[in-house]
C-alpha angles and dihedrals in degrees: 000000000000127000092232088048115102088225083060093061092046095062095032077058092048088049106047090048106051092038087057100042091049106086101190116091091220107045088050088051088051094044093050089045087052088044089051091050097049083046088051099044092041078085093040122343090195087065087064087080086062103044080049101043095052090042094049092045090044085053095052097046106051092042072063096051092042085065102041138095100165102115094202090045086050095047085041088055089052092052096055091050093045087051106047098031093051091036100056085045090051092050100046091034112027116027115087085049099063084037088065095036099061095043088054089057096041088053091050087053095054119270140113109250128175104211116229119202123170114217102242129159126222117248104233109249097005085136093055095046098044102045079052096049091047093048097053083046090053101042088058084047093053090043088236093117134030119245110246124234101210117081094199095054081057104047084047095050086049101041104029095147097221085063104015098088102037106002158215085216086221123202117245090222089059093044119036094059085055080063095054100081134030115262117236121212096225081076101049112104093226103176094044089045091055083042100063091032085064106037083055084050090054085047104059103015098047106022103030099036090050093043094053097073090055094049102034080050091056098034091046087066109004093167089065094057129077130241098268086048088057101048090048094047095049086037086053090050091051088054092037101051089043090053088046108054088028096056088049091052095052103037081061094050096050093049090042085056087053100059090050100258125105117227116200116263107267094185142040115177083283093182085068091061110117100202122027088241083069088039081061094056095044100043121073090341098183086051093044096050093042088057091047090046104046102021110021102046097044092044084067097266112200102337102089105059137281089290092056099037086056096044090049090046099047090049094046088059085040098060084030090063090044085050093054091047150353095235129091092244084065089053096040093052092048086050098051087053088051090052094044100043086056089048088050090048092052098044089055103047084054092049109030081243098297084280088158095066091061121194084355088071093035084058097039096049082050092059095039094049094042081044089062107029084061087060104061088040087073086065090062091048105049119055100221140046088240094049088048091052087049095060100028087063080054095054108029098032099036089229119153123223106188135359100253117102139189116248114283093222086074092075088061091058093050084057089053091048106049083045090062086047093060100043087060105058091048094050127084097223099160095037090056087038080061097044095045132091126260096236091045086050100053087046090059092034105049082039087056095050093049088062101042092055080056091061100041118119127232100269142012129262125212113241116275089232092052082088089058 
């Protein structure tokens, strides 16, 4: 079930107006938790057993840890959840990866191997849950968090349908007070909420969705395509991922807020970031924090020296790659931030950050770091290494493959489209959403509807992020 879908807006309907009408905090908590699991099994209903298994393990566990003061039986606790959440992740989601891979490096060695892969389908947003279910276990462990009592606060705060597919991954401290009390609908920030539910529609729907037949044509046979061809197409993947996975994002958070919760910022006009390190901070932020927090940091982060600060970056992106994908390019791609955020520690701590040249260096990092952060998006867009050197001579080394060519238009509406970017990161939109009038505000937002039906393409994609 898709946010852009119609089928999507009838239950949304259904749900807003039986949680509001419900009065009881607890009914409401049990009727949001059955609404998450019907949105959940609409993809796949026999993937519900594993979203409750690891909820009702992770339950059970931390009320143990919870209990317990024993330092060797809590170590023990986190162990068991680490094991079977990440091996259940690594079975549905990694095996026949490594499968493949290591009979690709017996046969280079030497030896006859008949490859065995199981066919296993991916459960859509098995990476999201889990990382959420770990961090709440982790967090007891850490005695940062008390463990809750109520199984059905927890399954909620697992399985809550606006951040349960894509994210959001959303912390059990932020979320499980909000669970304490009933909402009340005199709090809920209607205007700027519809607001941000549209402009992620617009997102995904208008601008993704148009984006996907240029770039699927290049990518499809970049060796037919010139230079210019290849930095548009891989210039149009950067727009149209970040619509895509924004828009998500914010198309969650607005229908969480309606419902009176508040989900965590996942986006924050990345493409305006200077340095990657910013990037970082601005891309996929849920996802960015949660590896600092869990892998970075006790991995040592940035205590023990420049070595070990290095060694613990680069595998932080590392992991971080493998999380986003099974295939070498995801790796690979972890792997080249990594690099590049320990080149750009060390260049500023030569240079104090080039500080003396001003707004020069602040335009010039932009473009650099747009510059490679379009280059390893060309890992997550073609399926194989070759295919990503193909279109990476392309890119880097302006080298054209064939003589066809994608409309040069096209560049006029990536200028359009970076100058929206921008806009919106200088307007206040929510905050005038707030101030205006009802009236005034129906009027913009059912004529912005109206024109966003108009751009709609034939057909709806699933979200980029749905693979991860």
């Amino acid at each position: 079930m898709l946010f852009v879908e119609l089928r999507f807006f009838l239950f949304a309907a259904v749900v807003f107006a039986v949680h509001w009408s419900l009065r009881h905090n607890g009914v409401r908590k049990v009727w949001l938790l059955a609404v998450s699991y019907v949105f959940y099994g609409a993809w796949d209903w026999r993937f519900l057993s594993l979203i409750g298994l690891s909820t009702g393990l992770d339950f059970i566990l931390a009320r143990q840890l919870g209990c317990t003061d024993g330092q060797r039986r809590r170590r023990l606790l986190l162990v068991v959840s680490l094991a079977v959440n990440l091996g259940l992740l690594g079975a549905f989601k990694y095996f026949n990866f490594f499968a493949a891979s290591a009979a690709d490096l017996l046969r280079l060695l030497g030896f006859v191997v008949h490859e065995r892969t199981l066919a296993i389908v991916l459960p859509v947003g098995i990476s999201f849950y889990t990382f959420q279910s770990l961090s709440y276990v982790v967090d007891v462990y850490r005695k940062q968090l008390s463990a809750t009592n109520s199984l059905v606060d927890f399954a909620l705060y697992v399985a809550f349908f606006p951040q349960l597919v894509a994210g959001p991954i959303v912390r059990a401290g932020d979320f499980l007070p909000q669970l304490a009390m009933a909402r009340r609908f005199s709090e809920v920030r209607v205007q700027p909420a519809l607001l941000l539910f549209l402009i992620g529609f617009f997102k995904k729907a208008c601008i993704s969705d148009n984006l996907a037949p240029f770039v699927d044509v290049y990518f499809a046979a970049p060796g037919e395509f010139d230079a210019a061809s290849a930095w548009l197409a891989v210039l149009f993947y950067s727009v149209q991922i970040y619509c895509d996975f924004s828009g998500y994002s914010e198309m969650g958070i607005a229908s969480a807020a309606l419902l009176g919760y508040r989900l965590c910022e996942n986006f924050r006009h990345p493409y305006l970031a200077s340095n990657l390190s910013e990037f970082w901070r601005r891309w996929h932020i849920s996802l960015s924090n949660w590896l600092r927090d869990y892998v970075y940091v006790p991995l040592g982060g940035n205590r023990r020296g420049h070595w070990r600060t290095s060694a613990d970056l680069l595998t932080t992106m590392f992991l971080g790659g493998l999380w986003h994908g099974a295939a070498w390019t995801f790796v690979l791609w972890g792997t080249m931030h990594g690099l590049a955020l320990i080149v750009q520690r060390a260049v500023t701590a030569w240079s104090g950050g080039f500080k003396r040249f001003g707004s020069l260096a602040t335009v010039l990092g932009t473009l650099l770091t747009c510059y490679w952060v379009g280059a390893t998006w060309v890992l997550f867009r073609t399926p194989d290494l070759r295919g990503a050197a193909l279109v990476l001579e392309a890119y880097l080394g302006f080298v054209s493959h064939g003589a066809s060519n994608l409309p040069g238009v096209l560049w006029l509406h990536l200028a359009c489209l970076a100058l929206a970017h921008y806009l919106s990161w200088r307007a206040d939109l929510y905050g005038w959403a707030s101030r205006v009038s009802p009236s005034l505000f129906a009027t913009f937002f059912g004529s912005s509807v109206a024109a966003c039906l108009c751009l709609l393409p034939s057909g709806n994609r699933p979200f980029i992020y749905f693979q991860f």
